[in-house]
C-alpha positions in Angstrom: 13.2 8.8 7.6 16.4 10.4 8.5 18.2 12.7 5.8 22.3 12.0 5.7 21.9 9.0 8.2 23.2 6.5 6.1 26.0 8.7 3.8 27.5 9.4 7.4 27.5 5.8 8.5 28.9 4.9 5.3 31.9 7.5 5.7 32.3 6.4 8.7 32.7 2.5 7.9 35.9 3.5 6.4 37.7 4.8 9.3 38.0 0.9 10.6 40.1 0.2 7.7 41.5 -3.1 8.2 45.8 -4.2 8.2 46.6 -3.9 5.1 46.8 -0.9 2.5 44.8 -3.1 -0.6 42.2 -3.6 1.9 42.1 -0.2 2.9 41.2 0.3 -0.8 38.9 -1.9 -1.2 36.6 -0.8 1.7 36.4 3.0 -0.1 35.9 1.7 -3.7 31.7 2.8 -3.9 30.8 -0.7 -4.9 32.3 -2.3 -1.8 30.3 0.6 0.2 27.0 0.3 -1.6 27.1 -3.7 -0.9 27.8 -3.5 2.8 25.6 -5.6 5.6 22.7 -3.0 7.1 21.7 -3.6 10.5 22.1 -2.2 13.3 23.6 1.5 13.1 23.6 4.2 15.6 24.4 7.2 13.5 24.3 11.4 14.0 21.9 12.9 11.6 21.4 16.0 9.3 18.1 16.7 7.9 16.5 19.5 5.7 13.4 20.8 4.9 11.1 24.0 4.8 8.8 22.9 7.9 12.2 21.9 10.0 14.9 24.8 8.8 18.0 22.4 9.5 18.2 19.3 11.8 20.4 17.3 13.9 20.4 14.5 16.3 21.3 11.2 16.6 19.3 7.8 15.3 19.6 4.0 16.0 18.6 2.5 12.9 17.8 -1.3 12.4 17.8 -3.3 9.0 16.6 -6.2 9.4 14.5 -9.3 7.6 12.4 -11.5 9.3 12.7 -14.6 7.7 10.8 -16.5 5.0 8.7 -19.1 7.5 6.1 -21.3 5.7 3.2 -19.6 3.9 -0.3 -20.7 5.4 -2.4 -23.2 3.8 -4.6 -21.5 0.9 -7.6 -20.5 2.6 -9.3 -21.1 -0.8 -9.5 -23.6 -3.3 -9.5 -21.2 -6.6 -5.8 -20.9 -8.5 -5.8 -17.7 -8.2 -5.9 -17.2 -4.2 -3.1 -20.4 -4.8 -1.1 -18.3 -6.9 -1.2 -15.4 -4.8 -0.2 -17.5 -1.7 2.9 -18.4 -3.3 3.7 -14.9 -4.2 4.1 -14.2 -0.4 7.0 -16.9 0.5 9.3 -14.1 0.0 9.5 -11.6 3.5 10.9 -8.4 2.3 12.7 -6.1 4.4 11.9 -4.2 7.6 13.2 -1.5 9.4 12.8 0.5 12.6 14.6 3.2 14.0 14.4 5.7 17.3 15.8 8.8 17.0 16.2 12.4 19.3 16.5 15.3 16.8 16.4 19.0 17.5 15.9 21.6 14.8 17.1 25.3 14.2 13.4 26.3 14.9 13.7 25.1 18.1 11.9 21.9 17.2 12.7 18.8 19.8 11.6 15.2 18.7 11.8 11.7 20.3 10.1 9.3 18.1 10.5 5.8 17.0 9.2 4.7 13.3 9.1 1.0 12.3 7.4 -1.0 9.3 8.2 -4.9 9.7 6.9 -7.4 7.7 6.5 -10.5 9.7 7.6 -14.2 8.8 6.3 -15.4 5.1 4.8 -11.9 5.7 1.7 -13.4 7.7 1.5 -10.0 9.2 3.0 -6.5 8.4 3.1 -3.6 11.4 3.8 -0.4 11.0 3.7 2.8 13.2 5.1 5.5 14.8 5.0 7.3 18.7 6.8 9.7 20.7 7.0 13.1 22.2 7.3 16.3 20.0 7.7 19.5 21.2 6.9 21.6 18.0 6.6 25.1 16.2 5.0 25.0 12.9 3.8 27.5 10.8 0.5 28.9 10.4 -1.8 30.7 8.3 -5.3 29.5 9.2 -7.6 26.8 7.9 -9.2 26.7 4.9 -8.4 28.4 1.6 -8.9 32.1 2.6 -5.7 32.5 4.9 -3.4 35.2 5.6 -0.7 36.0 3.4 2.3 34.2 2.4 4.8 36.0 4.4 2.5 37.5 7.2 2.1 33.6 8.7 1.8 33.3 12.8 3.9 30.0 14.4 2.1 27.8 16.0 3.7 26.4 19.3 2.9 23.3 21.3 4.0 19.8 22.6 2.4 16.5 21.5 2.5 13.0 22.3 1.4 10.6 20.3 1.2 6.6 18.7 -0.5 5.4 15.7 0.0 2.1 14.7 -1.4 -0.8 12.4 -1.7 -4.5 12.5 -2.6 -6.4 9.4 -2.9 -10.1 8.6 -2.0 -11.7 5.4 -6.0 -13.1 4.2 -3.5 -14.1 0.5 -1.2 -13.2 -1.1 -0.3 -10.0 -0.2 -3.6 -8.9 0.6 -4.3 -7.7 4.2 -6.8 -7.3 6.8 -6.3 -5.1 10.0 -7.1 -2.5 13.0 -5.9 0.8 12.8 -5.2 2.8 16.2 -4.3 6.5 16.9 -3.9 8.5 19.8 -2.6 11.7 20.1 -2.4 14.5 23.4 -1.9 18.3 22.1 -1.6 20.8 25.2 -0.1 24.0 24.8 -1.1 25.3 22.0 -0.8 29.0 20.7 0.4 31.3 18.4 2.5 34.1 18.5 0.4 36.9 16.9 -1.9 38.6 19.1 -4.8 37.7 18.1 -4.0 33.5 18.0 -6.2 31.0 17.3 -9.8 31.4 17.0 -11.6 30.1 19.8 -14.0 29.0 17.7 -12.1 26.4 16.2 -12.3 23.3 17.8 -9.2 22.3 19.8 -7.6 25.8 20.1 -5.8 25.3 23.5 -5.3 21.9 22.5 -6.8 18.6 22.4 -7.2 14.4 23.6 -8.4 12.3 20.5 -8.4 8.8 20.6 -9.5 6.2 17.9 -9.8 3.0 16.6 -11.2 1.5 13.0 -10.9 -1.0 10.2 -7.7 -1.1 7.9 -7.0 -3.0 4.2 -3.6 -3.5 2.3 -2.7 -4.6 -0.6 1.1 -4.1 -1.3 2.7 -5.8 -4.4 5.8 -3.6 -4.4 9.0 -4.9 -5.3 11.0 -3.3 -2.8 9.3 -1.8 0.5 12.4 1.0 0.4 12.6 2.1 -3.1 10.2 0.6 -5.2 10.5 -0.4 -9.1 7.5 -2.4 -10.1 4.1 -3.2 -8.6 1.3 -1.5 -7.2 0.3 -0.8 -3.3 -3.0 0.3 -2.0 -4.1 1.1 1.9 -7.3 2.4 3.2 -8.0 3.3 6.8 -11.2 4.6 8.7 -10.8 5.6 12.4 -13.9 6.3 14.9 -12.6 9.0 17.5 -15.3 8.3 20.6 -15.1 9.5 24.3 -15.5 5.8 24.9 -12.1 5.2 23.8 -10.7 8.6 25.6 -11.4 10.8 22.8 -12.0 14.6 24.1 -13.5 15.2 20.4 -15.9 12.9 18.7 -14.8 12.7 14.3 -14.0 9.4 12.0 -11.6 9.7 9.4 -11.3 7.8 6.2 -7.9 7.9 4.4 -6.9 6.4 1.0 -3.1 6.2 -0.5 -3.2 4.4 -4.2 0.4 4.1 -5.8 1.7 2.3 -8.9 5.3 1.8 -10.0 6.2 1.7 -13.5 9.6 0.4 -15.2 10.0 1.7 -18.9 13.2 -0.2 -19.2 16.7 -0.9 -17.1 17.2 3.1 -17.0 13.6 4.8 -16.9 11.0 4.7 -14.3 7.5 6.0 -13.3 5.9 6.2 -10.4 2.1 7.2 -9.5 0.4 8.2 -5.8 -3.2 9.5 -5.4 -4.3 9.9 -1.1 -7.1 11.2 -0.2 -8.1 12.3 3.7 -11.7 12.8 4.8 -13.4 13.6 8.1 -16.8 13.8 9.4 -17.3 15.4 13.1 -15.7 17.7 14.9 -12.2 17.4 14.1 -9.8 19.7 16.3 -7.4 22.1 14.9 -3.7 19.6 15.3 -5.3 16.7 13.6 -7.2 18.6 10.3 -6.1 17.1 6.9 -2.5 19.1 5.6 -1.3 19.9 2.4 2.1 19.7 1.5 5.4 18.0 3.1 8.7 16.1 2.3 6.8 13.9 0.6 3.9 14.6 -1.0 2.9 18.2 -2.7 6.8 19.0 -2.0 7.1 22.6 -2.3 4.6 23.3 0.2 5.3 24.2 3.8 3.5 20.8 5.6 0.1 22.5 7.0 0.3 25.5 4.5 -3.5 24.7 3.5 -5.2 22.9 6.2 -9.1 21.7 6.4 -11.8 18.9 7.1 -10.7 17.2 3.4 -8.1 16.8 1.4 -7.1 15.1 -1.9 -3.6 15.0 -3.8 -2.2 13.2 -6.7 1.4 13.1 -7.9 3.5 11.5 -10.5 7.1 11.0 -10.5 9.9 10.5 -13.5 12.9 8.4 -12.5 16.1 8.5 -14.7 19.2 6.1 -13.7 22.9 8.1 -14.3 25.2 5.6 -13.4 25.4 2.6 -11.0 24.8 5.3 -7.9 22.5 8.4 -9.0 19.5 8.1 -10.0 18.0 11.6 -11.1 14.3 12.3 -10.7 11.4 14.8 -12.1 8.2 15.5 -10.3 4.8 16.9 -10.1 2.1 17.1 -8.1 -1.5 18.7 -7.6 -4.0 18.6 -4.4 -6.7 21.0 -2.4 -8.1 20.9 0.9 -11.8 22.0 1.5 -14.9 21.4 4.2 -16.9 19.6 2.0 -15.8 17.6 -0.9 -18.7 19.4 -2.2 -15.8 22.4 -2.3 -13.2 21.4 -4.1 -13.1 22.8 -7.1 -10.2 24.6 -9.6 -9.5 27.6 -6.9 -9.2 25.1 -4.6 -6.3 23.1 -6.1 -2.9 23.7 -5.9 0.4 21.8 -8.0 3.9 22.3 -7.3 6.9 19.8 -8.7 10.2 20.0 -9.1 14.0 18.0 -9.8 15.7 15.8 -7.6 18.7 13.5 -7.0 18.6 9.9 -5.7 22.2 8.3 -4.1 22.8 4.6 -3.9 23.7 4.0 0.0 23.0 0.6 0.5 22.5 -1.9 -3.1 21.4 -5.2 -1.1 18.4 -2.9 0.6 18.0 -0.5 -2.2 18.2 2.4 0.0 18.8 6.0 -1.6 19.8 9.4 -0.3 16.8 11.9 -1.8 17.3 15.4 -2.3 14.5 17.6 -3.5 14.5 21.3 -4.8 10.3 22.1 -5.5 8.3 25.1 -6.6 5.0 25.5 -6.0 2.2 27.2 -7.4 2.1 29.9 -4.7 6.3 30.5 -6.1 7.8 29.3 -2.9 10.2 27.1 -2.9 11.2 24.4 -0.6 14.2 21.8 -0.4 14.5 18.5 1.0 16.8 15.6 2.0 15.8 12.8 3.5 16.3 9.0 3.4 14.3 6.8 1.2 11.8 7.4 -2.2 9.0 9.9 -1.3 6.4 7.3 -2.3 
């Protein structure tokens, strides 16, 4: 999500200061901020990160919850399914936001990101779409690429949507259909030499799916968790009878556990895992490395048919607003999970701050400073946890 979105919105709220100077006061005192209503916010935006350089743009975000309802009938007679019912009567928050964003690499996105959790959370959707016109860069696929500072950039435009509908079976356990489509043109490289033609979906590429999903999210907070445990697995058939130029399927896993010590410490646990079958073209191969997971690593730096990656993060609370944060992380890609192996896997971790924007939503600023095991570095800020 977006990076000093809400700090600015909050600055902002200031400058309506109301008649009087106590009030005036009031509205800049940090607890008065941090316990502000979050809805609707059009907002200009800064973001950071090793994949983007620096970007700007403007965002429309949206807060909103949508309502408690009435839970369904248990659809089982056992306690337990009843006690898991019950667990659901609480809807937690949503969001969605659109935003136009254009980066000192000469990176121009239009996308729209939402996650909404329905009434009595009956169903959750969550997705993303737009129109990206993109330079990333590039060093091959596998684990044998070109140096660290002799990468090419890889150029092209993309339009995409990938979205997912579950519905509440109990408690908050979910069943679901997972869609994404995605239309790469465009593509090259600026070395000489480019893309192999031999890698499937080298100019470019249609691919078009459609599969099962399951969720299971007992997280306290769908923002910034504390407590509870979330799990999500996906598989997606990509078949020229849905408009697929390339026939693959995909499986992907994401495991996470929250841990609270005590009021001030906190731990927090991911494991994902991405696996194809196929012929998968070259835009939508497994990547290593992001904002968000294996932070350090330029998104794509290792790129191939699977990939695995585990992290574990150390949450310490300063004060009422800063929360300061620990990490580590380790992950591979290979062809064949056959492959992986200890030259295969990578780690990287770093230190991190956390600012209180928003108390009622429990919504943090993040900034990230990460090394990784290649001794590259990378920094971040963005909006919301990593995991």
């Amino acid at each position: 999500m977006t990076g000093f979105t809400m700090l600015l919105w909050l600055a902002g709220s200031t400058a309506g200061w109301a008649q009087t100077k106590s009030s005036f006061w009031r509205k800049l005192n940090p607890d008065s901020l941090t316990n502000r209503p979050l809805r609707f916010v059009p907002l200009p935006v800064l973001q950071s990160g090793p994949e983007i350089g620096v970007k700007g743009g403007l965002t429309l975000d949206y807060f909103y919850n949508a309502g408690t309802g009435q839970p369904d009938k248990p659809r089982f007679r056992n306690r337990y399914w009843q006690r898991l019912d019950s667990a659901a009567r609480h809807t937690r928050d949503s969001y969605a936001f659109v935003h136009v964003l254009y980066s000192t690499r000469r990176q121009l996105a239009i996308e729209g990101v939402w996650n909404t959790y329905g009434a009595a959370e009956r169903y959750v959707l969550r997705g993303r779409g737009g129109y990206i016109d993109y330079a990333e860069d590039y060093w091959g696929v596998g684990n044998q690429t070109l140096p660290e500072r002799d990468y090419a950039v890889l150029t092209y435009q993309r339009w995409y949507v990938q979205h997912r509908i579950w519905r509440r079976l109990g408690g908050r356990v979910f069943a679901g259909i997972s869609q994404h489509y995605s239309y790469t043109r465009h593509l090259r490289t600026t070395d000489q030499a480019g893309v192999s033609e031999t890698i499937p979906g080298s100019r470019g590429s249609v691919v078009s799916g459609l599969g099962p999903t399951l969720l299971v999210d007992y997280r306290d907070n769908p923002f910034s968790p504390t407590r509870g445990w979330y799990a999500e697995w996906a598989t997606q058939v990509y078949t020229r009878k849905l408009g697929s130029q390339y026939e693959y399927a995909e499986h992907l896993f994401d495991l996470r556990r929250y841990v609270p010590l005590n009021a001030r410490h906190r731990l927090g646990f991911q494991a994902i895992a991405h696996f194809t079958s196929g012929t998968v073209p070259l835009r939508e191969l497994p990547r290593l490395g992001g904002p968000n997971m294996m932070r350090g690593f330029v998104q794509g730096r290792y790129r191939d048919r699977q990939l695995w990656s585990v992290q574990a993060e150390y949450r310490y609370t300063l004060n009422r607003f800063v929360v300061a944060a620990a990490f580590v992380a380790a992950g591979g890609v290979a062809p064949t999970l056959g492959e992986f192996s200890a030259e295969t896997t990578r780690s990287a971790g770093g230190l991190g701050l956390r600012l209180l924007l928003n108390r009622k939503k429990n919504v943090y600023l993040r900034t990230d400073v990460a090394l990784n095991s290649n001794r590259t570095t990378g920094l971040y800020i963005r909006m919301l946890d990593a995991f």
